[in-house]
C-alpha positions as CSV (number, residue, x, y, z in Angstrom):
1,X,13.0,21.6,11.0
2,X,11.7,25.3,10.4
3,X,8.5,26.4,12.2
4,X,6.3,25.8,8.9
5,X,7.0,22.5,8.6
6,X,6.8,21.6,12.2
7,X,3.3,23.1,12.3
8,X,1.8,20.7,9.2
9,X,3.9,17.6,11.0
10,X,1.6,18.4,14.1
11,X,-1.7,19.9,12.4
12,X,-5.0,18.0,13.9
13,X,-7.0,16.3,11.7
14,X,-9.6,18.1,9.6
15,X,-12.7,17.3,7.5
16,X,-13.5,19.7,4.5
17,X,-16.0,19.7,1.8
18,X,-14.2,20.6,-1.5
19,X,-14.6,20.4,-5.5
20,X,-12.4,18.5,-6.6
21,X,-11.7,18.1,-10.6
22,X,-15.2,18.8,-10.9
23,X,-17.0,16.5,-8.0
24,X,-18.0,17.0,-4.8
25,X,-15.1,15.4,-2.9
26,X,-14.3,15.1,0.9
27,X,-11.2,15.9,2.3
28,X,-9.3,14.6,4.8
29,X,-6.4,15.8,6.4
30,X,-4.0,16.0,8.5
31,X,-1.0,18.3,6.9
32,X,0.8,15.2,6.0
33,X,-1.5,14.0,3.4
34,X,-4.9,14.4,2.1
35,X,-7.1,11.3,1.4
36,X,-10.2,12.8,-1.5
37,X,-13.2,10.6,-1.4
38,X,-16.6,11.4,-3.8
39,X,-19.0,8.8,-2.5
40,X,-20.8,9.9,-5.6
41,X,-18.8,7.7,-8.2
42,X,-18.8,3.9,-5.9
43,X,-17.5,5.7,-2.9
44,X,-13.9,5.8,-4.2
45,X,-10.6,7.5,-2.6
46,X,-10.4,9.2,-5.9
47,X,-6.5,10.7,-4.9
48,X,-4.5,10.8,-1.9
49,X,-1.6,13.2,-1.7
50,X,1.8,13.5,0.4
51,X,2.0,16.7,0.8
52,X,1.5,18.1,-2.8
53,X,2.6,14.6,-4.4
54,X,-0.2,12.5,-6.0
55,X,-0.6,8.9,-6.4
56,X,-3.5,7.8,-7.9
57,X,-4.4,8.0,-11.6
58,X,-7.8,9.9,-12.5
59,X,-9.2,9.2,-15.6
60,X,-9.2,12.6,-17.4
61,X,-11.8,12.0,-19.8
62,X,-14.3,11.6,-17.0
63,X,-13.6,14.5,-14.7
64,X,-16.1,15.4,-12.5
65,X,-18.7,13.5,-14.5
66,X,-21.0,11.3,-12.8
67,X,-23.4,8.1,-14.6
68,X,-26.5,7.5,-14.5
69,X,-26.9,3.5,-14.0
70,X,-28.4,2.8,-17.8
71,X,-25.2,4.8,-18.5
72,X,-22.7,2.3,-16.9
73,X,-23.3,-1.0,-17.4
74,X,-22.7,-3.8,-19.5
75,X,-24.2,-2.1,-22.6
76,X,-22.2,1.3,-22.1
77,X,-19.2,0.2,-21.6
78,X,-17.0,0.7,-17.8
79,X,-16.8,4.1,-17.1
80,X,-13.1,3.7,-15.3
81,X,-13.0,7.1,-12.9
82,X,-9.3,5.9,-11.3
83,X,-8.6,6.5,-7.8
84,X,-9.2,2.8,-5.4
85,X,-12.8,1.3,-4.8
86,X,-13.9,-2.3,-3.7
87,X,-15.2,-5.1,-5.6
88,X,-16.6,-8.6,-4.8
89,X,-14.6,-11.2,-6.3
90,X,-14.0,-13.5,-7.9
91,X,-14.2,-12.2,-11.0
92,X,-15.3,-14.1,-13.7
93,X,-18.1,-14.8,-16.8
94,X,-18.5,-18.5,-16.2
95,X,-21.2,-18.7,-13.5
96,X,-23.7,-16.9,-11.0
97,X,-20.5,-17.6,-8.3
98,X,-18.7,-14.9,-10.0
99,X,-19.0,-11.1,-10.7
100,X,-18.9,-10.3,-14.0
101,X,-17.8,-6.8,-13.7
102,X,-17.0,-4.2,-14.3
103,X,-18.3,-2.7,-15.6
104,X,-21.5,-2.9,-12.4
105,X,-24.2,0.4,-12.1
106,X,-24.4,-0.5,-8.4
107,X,-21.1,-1.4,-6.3
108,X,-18.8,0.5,-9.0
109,X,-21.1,3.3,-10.0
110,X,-23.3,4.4,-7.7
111,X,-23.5,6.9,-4.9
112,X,-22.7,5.3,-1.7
113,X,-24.2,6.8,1.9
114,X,-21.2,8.9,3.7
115,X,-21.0,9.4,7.8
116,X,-18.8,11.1,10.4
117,X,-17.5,8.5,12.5
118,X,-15.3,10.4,14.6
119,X,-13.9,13.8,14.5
120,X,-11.4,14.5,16.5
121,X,-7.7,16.4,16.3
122,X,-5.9,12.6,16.7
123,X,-8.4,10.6,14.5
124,X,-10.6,11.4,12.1
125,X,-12.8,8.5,10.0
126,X,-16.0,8.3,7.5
127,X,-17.8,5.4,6.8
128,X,-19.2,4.9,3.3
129,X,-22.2,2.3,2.4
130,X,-22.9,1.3,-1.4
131,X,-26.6,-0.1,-1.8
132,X,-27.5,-3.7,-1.8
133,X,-26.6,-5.3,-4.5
134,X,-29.2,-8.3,-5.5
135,X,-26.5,-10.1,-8.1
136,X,-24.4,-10.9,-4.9
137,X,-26.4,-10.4,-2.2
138,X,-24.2,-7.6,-0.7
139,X,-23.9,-4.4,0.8
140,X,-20.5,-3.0,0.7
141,X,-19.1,-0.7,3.5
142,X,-15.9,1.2,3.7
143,X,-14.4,3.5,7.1
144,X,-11.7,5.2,6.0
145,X,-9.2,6.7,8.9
146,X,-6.7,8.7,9.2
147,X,-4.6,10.0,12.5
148,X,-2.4,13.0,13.4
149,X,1.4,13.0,13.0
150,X,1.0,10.2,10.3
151,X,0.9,8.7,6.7
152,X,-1.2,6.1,7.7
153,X,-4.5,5.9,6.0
154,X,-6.2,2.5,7.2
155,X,-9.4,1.1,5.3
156,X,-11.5,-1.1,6.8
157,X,-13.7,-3.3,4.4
158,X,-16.7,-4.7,5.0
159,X,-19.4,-7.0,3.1
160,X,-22.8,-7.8,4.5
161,X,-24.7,-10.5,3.3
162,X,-27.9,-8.4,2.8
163,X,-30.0,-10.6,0.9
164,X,-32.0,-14.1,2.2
165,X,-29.7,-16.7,0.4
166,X,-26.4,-18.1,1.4
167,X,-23.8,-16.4,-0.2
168,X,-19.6,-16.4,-0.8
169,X,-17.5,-13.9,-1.8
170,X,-14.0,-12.0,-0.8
171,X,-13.6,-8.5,-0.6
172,X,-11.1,-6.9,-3.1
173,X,-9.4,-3.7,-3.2
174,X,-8.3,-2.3,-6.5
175,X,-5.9,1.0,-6.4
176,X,-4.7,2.4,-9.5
177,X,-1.6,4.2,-9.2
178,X,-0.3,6.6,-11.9
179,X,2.4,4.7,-13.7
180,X,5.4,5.6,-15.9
181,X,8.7,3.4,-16.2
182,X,10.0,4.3,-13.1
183,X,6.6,3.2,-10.8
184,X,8.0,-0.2,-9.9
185,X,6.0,-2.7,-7.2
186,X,8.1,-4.9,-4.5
187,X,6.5,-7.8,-2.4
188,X,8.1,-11.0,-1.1
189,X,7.2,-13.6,-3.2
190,X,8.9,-16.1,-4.8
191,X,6.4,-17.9,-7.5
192,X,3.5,-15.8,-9.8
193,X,1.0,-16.5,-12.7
194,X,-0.3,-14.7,-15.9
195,X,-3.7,-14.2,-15.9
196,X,-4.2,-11.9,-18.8
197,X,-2.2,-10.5,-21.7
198,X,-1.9,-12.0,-25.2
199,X,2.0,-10.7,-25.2
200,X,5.4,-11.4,-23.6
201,X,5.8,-8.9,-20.3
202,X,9.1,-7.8,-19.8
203,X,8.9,-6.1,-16.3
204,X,8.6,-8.7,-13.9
205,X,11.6,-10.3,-11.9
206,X,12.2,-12.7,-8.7
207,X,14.9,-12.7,-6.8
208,X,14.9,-16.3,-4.7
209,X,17.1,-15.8,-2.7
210,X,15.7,-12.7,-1.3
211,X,11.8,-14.0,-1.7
212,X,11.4,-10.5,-3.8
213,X,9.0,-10.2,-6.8
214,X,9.4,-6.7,-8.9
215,X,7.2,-5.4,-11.1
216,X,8.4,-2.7,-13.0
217,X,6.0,-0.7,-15.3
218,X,6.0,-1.3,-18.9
219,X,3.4,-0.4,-21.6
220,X,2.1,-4.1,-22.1
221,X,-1.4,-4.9,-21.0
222,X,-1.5,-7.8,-18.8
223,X,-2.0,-9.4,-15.2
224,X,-0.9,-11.3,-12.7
225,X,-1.5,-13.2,-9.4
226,X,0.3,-14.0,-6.3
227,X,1.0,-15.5,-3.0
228,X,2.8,-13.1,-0.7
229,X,5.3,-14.7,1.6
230,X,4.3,-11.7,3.7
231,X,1.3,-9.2,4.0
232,X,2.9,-6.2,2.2
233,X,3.5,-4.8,-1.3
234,X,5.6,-1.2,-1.9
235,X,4.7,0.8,-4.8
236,X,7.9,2.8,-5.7
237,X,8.0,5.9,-8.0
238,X,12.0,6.2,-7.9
239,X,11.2,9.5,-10.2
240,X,9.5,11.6,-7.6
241,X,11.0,9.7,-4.6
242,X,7.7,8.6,-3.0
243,X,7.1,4.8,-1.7
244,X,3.0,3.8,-1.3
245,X,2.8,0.8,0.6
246,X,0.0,-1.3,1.4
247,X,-0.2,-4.1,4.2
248,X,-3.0,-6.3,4.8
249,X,-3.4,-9.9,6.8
250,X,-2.4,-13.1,5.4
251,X,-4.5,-16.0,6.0
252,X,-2.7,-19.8,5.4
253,X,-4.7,-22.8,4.2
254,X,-7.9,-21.1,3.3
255,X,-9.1,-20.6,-0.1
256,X,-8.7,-17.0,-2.3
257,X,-9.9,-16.1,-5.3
258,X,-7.6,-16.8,-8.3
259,X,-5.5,-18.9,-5.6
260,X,-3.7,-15.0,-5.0
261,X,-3.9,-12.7,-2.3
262,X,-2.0,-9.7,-4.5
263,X,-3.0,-9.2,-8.1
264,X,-1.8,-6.3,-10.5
265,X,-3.5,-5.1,-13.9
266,X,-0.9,-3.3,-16.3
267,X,-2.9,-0.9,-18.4
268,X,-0.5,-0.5,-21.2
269,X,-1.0,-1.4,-25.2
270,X,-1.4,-4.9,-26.8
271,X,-4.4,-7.6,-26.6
272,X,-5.6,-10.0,-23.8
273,X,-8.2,-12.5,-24.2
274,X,-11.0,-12.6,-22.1
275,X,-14.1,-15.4,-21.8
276,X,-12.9,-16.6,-25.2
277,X,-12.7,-12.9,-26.5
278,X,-9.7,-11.0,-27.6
279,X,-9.5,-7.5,-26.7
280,X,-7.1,-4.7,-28.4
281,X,-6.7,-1.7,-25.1
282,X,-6.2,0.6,-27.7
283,X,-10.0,0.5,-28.3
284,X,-11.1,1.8,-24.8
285,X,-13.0,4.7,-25.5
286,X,-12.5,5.7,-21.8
287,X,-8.5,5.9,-23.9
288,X,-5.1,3.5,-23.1
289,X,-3.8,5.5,-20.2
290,X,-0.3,4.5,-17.9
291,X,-1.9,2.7,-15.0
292,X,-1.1,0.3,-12.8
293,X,-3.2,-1.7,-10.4
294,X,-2.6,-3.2,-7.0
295,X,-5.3,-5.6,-6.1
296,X,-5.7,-6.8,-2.6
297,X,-8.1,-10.1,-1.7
298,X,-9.2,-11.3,1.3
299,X,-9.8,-15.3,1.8
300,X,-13.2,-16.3,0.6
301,X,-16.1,-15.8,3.2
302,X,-19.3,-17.8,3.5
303,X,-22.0,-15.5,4.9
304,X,-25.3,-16.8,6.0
305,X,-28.2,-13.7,5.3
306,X,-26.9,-11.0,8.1
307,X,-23.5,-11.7,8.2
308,X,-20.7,-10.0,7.5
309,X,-16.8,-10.0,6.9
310,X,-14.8,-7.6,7.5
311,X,-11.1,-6.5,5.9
312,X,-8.8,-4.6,6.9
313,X,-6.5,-2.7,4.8
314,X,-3.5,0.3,5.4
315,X,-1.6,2.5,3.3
316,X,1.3,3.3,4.4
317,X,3.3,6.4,2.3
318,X,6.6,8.7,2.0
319,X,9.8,9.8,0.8
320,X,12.2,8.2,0.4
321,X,15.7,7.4,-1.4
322,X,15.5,4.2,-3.2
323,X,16.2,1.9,-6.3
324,X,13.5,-0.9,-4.4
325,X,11.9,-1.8,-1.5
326,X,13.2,-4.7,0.8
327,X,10.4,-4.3,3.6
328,X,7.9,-2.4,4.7
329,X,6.6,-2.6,8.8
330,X,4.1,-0.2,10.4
331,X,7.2,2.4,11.1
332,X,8.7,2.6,7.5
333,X,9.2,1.5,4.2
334,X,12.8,-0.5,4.5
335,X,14.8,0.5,1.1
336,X,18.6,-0.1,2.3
337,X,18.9,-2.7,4.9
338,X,20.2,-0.8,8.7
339,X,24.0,-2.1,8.7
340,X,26.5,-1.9,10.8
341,X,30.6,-1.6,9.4
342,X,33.9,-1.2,12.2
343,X,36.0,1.8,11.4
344,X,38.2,1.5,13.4
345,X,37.7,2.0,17.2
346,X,34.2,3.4,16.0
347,X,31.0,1.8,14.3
348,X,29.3,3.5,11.5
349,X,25.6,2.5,11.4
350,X,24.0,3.3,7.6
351,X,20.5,2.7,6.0
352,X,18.0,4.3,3.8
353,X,14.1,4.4,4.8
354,X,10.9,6.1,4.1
355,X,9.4,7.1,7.5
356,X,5.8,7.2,8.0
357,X,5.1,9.1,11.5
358,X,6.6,11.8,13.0
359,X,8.5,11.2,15.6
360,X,12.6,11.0,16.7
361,X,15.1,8.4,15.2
362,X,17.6,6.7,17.5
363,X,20.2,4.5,17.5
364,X,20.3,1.8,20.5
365,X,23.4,0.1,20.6
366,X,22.5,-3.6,22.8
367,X,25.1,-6.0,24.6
368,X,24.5,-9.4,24.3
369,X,22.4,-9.8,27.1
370,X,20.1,-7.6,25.5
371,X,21.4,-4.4,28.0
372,X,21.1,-1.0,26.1
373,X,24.3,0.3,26.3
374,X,23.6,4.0,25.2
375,X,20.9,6.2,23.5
376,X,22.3,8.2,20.0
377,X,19.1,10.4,19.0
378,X,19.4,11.2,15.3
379,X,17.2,14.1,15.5
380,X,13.4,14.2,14.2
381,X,12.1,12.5,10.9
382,X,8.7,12.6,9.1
383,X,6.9,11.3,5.8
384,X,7.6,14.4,4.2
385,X,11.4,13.8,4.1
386,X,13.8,10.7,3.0
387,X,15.6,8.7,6.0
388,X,19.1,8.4,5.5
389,X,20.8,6.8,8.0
390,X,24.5,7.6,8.2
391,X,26.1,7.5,11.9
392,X,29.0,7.3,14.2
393,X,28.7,5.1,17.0
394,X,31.4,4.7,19.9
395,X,32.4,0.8,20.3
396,X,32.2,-1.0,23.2
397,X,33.1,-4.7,24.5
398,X,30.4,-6.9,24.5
399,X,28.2,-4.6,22.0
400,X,26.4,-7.2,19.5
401,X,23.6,-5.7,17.8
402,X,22.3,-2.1,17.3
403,X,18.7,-1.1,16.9
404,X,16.6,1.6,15.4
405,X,13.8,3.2,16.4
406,X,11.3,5.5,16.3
407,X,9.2,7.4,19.2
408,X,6.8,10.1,18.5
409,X,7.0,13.7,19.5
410,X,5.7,12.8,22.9
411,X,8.6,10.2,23.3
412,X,6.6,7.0,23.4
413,X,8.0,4.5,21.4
414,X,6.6,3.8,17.9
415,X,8.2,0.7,16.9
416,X,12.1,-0.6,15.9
417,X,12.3,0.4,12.0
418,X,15.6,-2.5,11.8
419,X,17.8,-3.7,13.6
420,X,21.9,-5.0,12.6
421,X,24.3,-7.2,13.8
422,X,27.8,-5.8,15.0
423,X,30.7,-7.3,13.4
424,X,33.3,-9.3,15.4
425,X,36.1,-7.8,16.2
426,X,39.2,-8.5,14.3
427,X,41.9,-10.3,16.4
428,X,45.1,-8.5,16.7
429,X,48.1,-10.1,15.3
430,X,48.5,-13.4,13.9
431,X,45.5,-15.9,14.3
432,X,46.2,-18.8,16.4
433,X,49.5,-20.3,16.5
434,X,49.9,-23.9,16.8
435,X,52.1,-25.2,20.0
436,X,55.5,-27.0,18.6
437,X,56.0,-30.2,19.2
């Protein structure tokens, strides 16, 4: 790693005031990424870049514009900035238990109140606070972290029942991600429902066996829900080599909105039919751009007046070389399983990954009883670079499974990114030989 590089892996974090497309945006960073808020436009993360790749779409008819609220509600039309905000849901049109937006002048439009929460080199967070909204009753809140060394960004949601009625609601997080037909979404899942679009969708795929739902983008307007076997979902753009994964707690045998904790919106072309109206996307006049949404809900919350709920949320992002996702955990996004082949006298250890800390990769070869038998540093990895995992590893009796892991610069131990099986050894010779009789 040359000396540039090594000095943005370990840059403190930093808050800065900048323009950005035209608003007056904060930055933060930590010369890994830069997460740009404007708590002007509904206190959204309008972009978030890994080093100088984007993610998020930006609407680029409304650049650096900001509404007034006569301007964006239900008689204007949404004014659709991009970037990732959060919403009340459910969403709906059929009663006063629903939110009918957006389009909403308040929680998606209006300036939200922005603090320093802490400011230090190993942590840096703001805390963002729309107004109360009277419809349902809430005040949203959003801290937004970052830490050094890492492509972490974690989000912690918060609604406060801020009216003097009983109210319930679930907090929902809607990204939009810049899509084009290589942006495809992994999660485990095994079962999904339509929930929008008039037309046939040809991008989405199970695999069963695996538990592995994949959504690949295609220019067909529709939606759909799900139930996550686990709490992740892996946003791949397999053209620029960048993975942006989100996890976020799973709750069983509670209610959610839509009966999903995952939903995605494809903003492509074609109709969808919505309260008993059919739409054409072509007729946005904020225009029929490539997006894709991830939607993440929390379970329904009943909150008496002064209570609130709160919901947490990470993004997780880097390099990485892959054709999908398998599994994402708080060290890396898992895009070739870790396995482990005999060559011989040796054992060659191989895997693909997209790391998201800084740190040192090793290789931990374990006996059976769980003994490490030796330490095989790989050398130091980061977001800014794909993990590819190609090693040579001496064989021992006894060895049964090899682990990887990463540590941070300091050497404490970050987590084990996977972990494989050794292969039995093959018996030399013929196989058993029946005594004669």
């Amino acid at each position: 790693m040359d000396e540039a590089m090594s000095n943005s892996h370990n840059a403190p974090c930093s808050l800065g005031k900048v323009s950005f497309e035209g608003w007056p945006a904060l930055e933060l960073a930590n010369g890994l990424l830069q997460v740009l808020v404007v708590p002007e436009i509904g206190g959204r993360i309008i972009q978030m870049r890994l080093g100088e790749e984007p993610f998020l779409y930006i609407n680029p008819r409304l650049r650096g514009q900001v509404f007034p609220p006569e301007q964006n509600g239900p008689d204007s039309g949404w004014k659709n900035y991009g970037g990732s905000k959060v919403w009340p849901a459910p969403q709906g049109w059929s009663s006063d238990e629903e939110w009918p937006g957006p389009p909403d002048p308040l929680l998606d439009g209006s300036p939200f109140d922005c603090r320093l929460v802490e400011e230090s080199p190993g942590s840096l967070a703001i805390h963002l606070t729309s107004p109360h909204d009277e419809y349902t009753g809430l005040t949203f809140s959003r801290e937004i972290r970052i830490f050094r060394r890492s492509a972490v960004v974690q989000i912690s949601h918060t609604m406060r029942n801020t009216s003097r009625r009983p109210v319930r609601w679930s907090i929902w997080q809607v990204t939009q991600h810049d899509a084009h037909p290589d942006l495809t979404v992994f999660l485990p899942a095994t079962t999904f429902h339509k929930m929008f679009g008039d037309q046939e969708y040809p991008g989405l795929t199970i695999d069963v066996q695996r538990k592995l739902l994949r959504l690949q983008f295609a220019d067909v307007v529709a939606k759909f829900g799900t139930k996550p076997e686990a709490g992740w979902l892996a946003t791949l753009d397999s053209r620029r080599r960048t993975v942006f994964a989100e996890t976020f707690p799973l709750f069983r045998g509670v209610p959610y909105p839509d009966d999903a904790a995952a939903e995605f919106w494809i903003n492509g072309h074609g109709t969808c039919t919505i309260h008993g109206d059919r739409f054409d996307s072509s007729d946005d006049p904020t225009g029929c751009d490539p997006f894709l949404e991830t939607e993440i809900l929390s379970p329904m919350a009943e909150l008496r007046p002064g209570q609130e709920y709160s919901f947490v949320i990470r993004w997780h992002c880097a390099r990485v070389e892959a054709n999908e996702i398998v599994h994402v955990n708080h060290c890396a996004a898992l895009a070739t399983r870790l396995k482990v082949t005999r060559q011989g006298e040796e054992l060659r250890a191989t895997g693909s990954f997209g790391i998201f800390h800084t740190g040192h990769l090793e290789l931990v070869p374990l006996f059976r009883s769980g003994k490490v038998h030796t330490v095989h540093p790989l050398g130091t990895v980061s977001s800014l670079e794909p993990c590819v995992v190609n090693a040579t590893l001496a064989d021992a009796r006894d060895l049964a499974r090899v682990s990887l892991r990463l540590r941070n610069p300091d050497g404490a131990l970050l987590g084990t990114i996977d972990q494989a099986d050794i292969p039995p050894r093959r018996l030399q010779g013929s196989a058993f030989q029946p005594a004669s009789i």
